[in-house]
DRENDO-1510 file (C-alpha; in Angstrom, 1 decimal, always signed):
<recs>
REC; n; res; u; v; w
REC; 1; UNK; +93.6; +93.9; +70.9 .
REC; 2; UNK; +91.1; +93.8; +68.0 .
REC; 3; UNK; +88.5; +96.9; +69.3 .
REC; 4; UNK; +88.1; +98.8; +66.3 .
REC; 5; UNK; +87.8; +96.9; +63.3 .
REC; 6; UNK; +87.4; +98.3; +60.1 .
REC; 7; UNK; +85.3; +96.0; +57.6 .
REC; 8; UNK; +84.9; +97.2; +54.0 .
REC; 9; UNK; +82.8; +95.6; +52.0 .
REC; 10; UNK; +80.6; +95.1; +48.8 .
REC; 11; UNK; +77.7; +92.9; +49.4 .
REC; 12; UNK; +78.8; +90.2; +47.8 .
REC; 13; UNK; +79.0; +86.6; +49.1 .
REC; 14; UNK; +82.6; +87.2; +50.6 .
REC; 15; UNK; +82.2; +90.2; +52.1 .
REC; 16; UNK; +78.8; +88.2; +53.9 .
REC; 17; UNK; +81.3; +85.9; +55.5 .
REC; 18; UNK; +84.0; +88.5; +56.2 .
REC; 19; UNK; +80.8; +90.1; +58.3 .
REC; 20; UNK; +80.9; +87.2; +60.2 .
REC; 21; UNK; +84.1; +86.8; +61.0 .
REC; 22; UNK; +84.5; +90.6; +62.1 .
REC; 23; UNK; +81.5; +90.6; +64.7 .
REC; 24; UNK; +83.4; +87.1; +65.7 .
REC; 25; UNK; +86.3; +89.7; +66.8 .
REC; 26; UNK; +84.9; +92.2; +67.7 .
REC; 27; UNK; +82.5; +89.7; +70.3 .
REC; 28; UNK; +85.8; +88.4; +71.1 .
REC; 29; UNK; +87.7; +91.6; +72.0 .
REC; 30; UNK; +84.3; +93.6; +73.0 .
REC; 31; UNK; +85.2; +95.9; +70.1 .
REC; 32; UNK; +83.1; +98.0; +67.2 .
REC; 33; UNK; +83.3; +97.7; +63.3 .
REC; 34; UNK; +82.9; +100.8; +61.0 .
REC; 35; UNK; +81.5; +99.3; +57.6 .
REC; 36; UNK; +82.8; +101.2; +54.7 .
REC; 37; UNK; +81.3; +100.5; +51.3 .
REC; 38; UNK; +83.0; +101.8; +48.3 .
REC; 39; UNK; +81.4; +103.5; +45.5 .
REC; 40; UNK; +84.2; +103.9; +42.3 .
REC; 41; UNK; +83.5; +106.1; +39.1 .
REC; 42; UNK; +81.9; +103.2; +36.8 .
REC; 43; UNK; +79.1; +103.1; +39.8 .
REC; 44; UNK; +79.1; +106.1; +40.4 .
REC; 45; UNK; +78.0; +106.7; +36.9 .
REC; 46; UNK; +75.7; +103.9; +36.7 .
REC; 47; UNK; +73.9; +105.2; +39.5 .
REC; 48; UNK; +73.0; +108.4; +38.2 .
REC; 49; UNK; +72.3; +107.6; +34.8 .
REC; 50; UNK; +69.8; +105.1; +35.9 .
REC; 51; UNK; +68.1; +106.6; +39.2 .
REC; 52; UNK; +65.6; +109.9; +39.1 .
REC; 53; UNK; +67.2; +111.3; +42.0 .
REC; 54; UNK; +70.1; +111.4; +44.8 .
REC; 55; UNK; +67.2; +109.7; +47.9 .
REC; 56; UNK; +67.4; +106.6; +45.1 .
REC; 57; UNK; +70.6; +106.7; +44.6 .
REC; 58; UNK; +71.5; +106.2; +48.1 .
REC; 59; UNK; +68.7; +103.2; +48.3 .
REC; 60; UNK; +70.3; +101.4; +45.4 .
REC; 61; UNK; +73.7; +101.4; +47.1 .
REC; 62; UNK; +72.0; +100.8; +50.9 .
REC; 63; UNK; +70.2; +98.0; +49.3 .
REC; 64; UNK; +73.6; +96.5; +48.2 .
REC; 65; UNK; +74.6; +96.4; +51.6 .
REC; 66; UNK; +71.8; +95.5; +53.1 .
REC; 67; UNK; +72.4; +91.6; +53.9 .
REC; 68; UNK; +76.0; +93.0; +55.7 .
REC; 69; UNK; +73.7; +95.5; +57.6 .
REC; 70; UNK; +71.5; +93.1; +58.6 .
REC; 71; UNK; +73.9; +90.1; +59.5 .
REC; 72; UNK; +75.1; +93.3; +62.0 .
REC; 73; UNK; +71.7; +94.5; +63.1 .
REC; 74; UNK; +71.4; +90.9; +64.6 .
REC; 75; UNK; +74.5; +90.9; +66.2 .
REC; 76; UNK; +74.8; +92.4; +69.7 .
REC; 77; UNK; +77.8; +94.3; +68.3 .
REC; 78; UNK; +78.4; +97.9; +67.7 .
REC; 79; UNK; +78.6; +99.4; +64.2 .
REC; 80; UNK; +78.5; +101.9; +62.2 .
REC; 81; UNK; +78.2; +102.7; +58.3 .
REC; 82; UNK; +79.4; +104.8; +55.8 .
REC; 83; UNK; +79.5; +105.5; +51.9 .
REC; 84; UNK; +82.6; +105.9; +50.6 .
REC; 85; UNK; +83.8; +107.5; +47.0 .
REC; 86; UNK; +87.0; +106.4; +45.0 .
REC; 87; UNK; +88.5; +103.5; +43.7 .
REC; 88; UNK; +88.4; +100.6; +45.9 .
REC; 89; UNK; +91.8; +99.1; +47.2 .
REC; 90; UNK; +93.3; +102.8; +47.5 .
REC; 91; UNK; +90.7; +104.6; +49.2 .
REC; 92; UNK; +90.0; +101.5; +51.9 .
REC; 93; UNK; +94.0; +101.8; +52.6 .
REC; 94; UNK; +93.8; +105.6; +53.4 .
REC; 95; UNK; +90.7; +105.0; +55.3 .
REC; 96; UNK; +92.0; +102.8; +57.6 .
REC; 97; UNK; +95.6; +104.1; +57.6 .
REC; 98; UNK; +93.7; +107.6; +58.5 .
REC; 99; UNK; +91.9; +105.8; +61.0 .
REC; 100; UNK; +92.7; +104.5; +64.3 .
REC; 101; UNK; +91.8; +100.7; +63.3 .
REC; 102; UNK; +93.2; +97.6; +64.9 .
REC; 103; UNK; +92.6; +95.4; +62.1 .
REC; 104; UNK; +90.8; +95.3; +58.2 .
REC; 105; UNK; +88.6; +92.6; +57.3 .
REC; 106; UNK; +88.1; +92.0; +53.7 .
REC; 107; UNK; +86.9; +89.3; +51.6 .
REC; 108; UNK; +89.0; +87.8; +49.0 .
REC; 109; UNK; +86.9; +88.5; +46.0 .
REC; 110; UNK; +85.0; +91.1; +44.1 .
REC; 111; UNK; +86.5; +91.5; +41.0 .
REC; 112; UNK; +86.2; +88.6; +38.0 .
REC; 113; UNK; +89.4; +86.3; +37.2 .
REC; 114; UNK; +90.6; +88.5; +34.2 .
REC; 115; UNK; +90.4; +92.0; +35.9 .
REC; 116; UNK; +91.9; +90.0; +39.2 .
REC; 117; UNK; +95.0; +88.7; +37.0 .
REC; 118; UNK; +95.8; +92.0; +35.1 .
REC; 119; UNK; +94.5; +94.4; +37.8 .
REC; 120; UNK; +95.0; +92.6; +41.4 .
REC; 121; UNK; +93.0; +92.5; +44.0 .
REC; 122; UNK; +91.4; +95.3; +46.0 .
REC; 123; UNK; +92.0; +92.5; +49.5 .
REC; 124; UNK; +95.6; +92.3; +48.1 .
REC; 125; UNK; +96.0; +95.8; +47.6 .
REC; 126; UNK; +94.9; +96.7; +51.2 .
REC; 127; UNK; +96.7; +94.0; +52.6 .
REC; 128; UNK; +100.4; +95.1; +51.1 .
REC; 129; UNK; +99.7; +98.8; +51.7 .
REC; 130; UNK; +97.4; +98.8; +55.0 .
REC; 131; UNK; +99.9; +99.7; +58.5 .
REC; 132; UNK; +97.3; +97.5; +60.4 .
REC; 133; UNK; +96.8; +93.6; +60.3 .
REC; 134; UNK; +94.7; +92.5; +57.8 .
REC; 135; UNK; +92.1; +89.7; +57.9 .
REC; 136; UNK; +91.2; +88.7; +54.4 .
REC; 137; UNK; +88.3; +85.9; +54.5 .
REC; 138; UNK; +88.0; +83.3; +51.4 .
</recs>
């Protein structure tokens, strides 16, 4: 049911437990996960006015990953990852709407309460505009 799963993700403490939850499926269903992280314009930016070259620009955002990569390097599941540009709840929806996932698991949280209130969620975003079920993990 749940073979490909599609978990996109930031780093953050959320996206640690959707981790967890996703390799729970995917153990469950013997299926694989395809991390996305996605990198918008203000990052994007960030990252190049502050690192010499492109190598550290791809360890600063590897690095932000790193405790979801790792959580999945202990897991006996399959994975893969990949770098994603664009801004967040759009680009996850066409990813996975591209895709031929049977499920998105998100966490709940990412941006602060303001942006959240005038902006909405990225996990609400993906879950309204994704055609597969969405897990979203508080």
């Amino acid at each position: 049911m749940f073979k490909n799963i599609l978990l996109a993700t930031d780093g953050s403490e959320h996206a640690l437990r959707s981790t967890n939850h996703a390799i729970e499926l995917a153990r469950k269903f013997a299926g694989t996960i395809k991390v996305i992280y996605v990198v918008d314009g203000q990052t994007s930016k960030y990252d190049v006015l502050h690192h010499a070259d492109k190598f550290e620009v791809e360890k600063s955002r590897r690095e932000k990953i790193h405790p979801v990569e790792q959580v999945l390097y202990c897991s006996d599941v399959a994975y893969s990852v990949e770098v994603l540009h664009g801004e967040a709840g759009p680009t996850i929806v066409a990813f996975a709407n591209d895709g031929d996932f049977d499920c998105v698991v998100i966490g709940s949280r990412g941006l602060n309460n303001l942006q959240t209130f005038i902006l909405g969620s990225v996990s609400h975003k993906v879950a309204k505009r994704a055609n597969c079920p969405v897990l979203i993990i508080k």
